[in-house]
C-alpha positions, 0 to 999 in steps of 0.5 A, a space after each residue: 481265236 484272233 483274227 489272222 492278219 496279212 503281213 504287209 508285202 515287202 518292198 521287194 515283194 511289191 515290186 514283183 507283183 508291179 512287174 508282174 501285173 503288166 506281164 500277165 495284161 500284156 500276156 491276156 492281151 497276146 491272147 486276144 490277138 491270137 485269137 483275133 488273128 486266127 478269127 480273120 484268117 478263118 474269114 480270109 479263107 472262106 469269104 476273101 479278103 475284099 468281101 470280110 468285115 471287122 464284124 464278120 471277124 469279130 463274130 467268129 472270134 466270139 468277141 464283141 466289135 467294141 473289143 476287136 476295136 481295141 486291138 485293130 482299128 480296121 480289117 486292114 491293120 488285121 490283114 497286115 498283122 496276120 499277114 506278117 506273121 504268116 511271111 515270117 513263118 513261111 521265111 523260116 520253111 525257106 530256111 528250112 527247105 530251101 538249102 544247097 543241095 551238099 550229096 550230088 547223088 540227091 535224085 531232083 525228083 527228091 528234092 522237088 518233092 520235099 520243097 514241093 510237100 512242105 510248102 503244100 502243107 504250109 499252104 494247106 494249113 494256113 488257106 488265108 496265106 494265099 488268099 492275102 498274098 494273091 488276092 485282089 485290093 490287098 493292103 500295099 504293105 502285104 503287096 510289098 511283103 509278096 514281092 520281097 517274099 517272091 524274090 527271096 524265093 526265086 534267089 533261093 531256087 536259084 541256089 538249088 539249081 546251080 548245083 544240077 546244071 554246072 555248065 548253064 548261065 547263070 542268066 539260064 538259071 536264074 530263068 529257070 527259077 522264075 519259071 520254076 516259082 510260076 509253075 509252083 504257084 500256078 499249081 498251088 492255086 489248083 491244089 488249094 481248090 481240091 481236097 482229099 485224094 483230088 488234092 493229093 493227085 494235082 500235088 503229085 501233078 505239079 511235081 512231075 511238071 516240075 521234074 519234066 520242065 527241068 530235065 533238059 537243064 539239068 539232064 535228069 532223066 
C-alpha cells in the first residue's frame, strides 16, 4: 500500500500552532511557579522565613536547585512573589467579610464571629501568611504590603463599628479599630500555636474578648 503522506499545515494552521506553543510553555511554566510557591510556603511555615534556604525549597518541591533558579533568583524574590499572592487573596476575604453591616438587628457577637471564623481558617490554611507577614528580617517589599494591608483592615473595621455606636467620635472609633485589629492579631499568634480542640477554644477566646472589649462602645449586652 502507498505510504500515507501529511498534508502540509495551512498557513492559518501554522499560526495557531505558533500561538499555542508559548501559551502551553507559559502554561508549564505557571505550573512550576505554583509548585515552587507552595514548596517555599511549606518551609516558610516549618523553619521561619530567616532560617530557609533556596535549596531547602527546592528539595521540597522535588526540583533541582538549578531549575528553581530559573524561575526565582533568591529566597527573597520567592518571599515576595508568594507574599503577594497571599495579600491579594486575604484583600478578597476583606471584600467578602468586611462589608457594612445593613440589618441593625445583626447581634455583634455575629458579626465578630463570621470575620473572626473566616480570616482564622485564612490563617489556618495558609501558616506561611503569618509567618511573612509578622516574622523578623522579611524583605521591605512584603513589610510595606503589611502595613497597607494594616491599614486597609483597620479602615474597614471602622466601617462595621460605625454602625453599633452612632453617638461615639469618630476619633473613638477609629480607636477602637486599632485596638480591635491588635486583639485579633495578638489572638491569631496564640491560635496558629495550637491545634485541634485546643485551637478551637483560643478561637473561641478571642471572640469573647472582642465581644467583651466592645460592649461599652456599642452597648451590646
Amino acid at each position: 500500500m502507498p505510504e500515507k503522506t501529511e498534508k502540509p499545515a495551512t498557513e492559518t494552521e501554522a499560526a495557531t500552532n505558533a500561538e499555542e506553543r508559548p501559551r502551553r510553555r507559559q502554561a508549564r511554566g505557571e505550573r512550576r511557579i505554583v509548585q515552587l510557591l507552595d514548596a517555599a510556603a511549606r518551609v516558610f511555615a516549618t523553619t521561619g522565613y530567616t532560617a530557609a534556604s533556596t535549596n531547602a525549597i527546592a528539595r521540597e518541591a522535588g526540583v533541582s536547585p538549578g531549575t528553581l533558579y530559573q524561575f526565582f533568583p533568591n529566597k527573597e524574590a520567592i518571599a515576595i512573589e508568594l507574599g503577594s499572592r497571599l495579600t491579594h487573596e486575604m484583600r478578597q476575604s476583606y471584600d467578602e467579610v468586611l462589608t457594612p453591616v445593613d440589618d441593625d438587628a445583626t447581634p455583634l457577637e455575629e458579626v465578630i464571629a463570621g470575620t473572626v471564623d473566616r480570616f482564622i481558617e485564612f490563617n489556618c490554611r495558609h501558616p506561611a501568611f503569618f509567618v511573612l507577614m509578622h516574622g523578623p528580617d522579611i524583605p521591605g517589599r512584603i513589610a510595606e504590603e503589611h502595613d497597607a494591608l494594616h491599614t486597609t483592615l483597620v479602615a474597614r473595621v471602622e466601617t462595621i463599628l460605625a454602625p453599633f455606636a452612632p453617638e461615639a467620635p469618630p476619633a473613638a472609633v477609629s480607636r477602637t479599630a486599632q485596638m480591635c485589629v491588635g486583639i485579633y492579631k495578638a489572638g491569631l499568634e496564640l491560635i496558629l500555636a495550637h491545634e485541634g480542640a485546643e485551637r478551637e477554644a483560643y478561637v473561641q477566646e478571642l471572640k469573647d474578648a472582642l465581644v467583651r472589649y466592645l460592649e461599652p462602645l456599642t452597648g451590646a449586652s
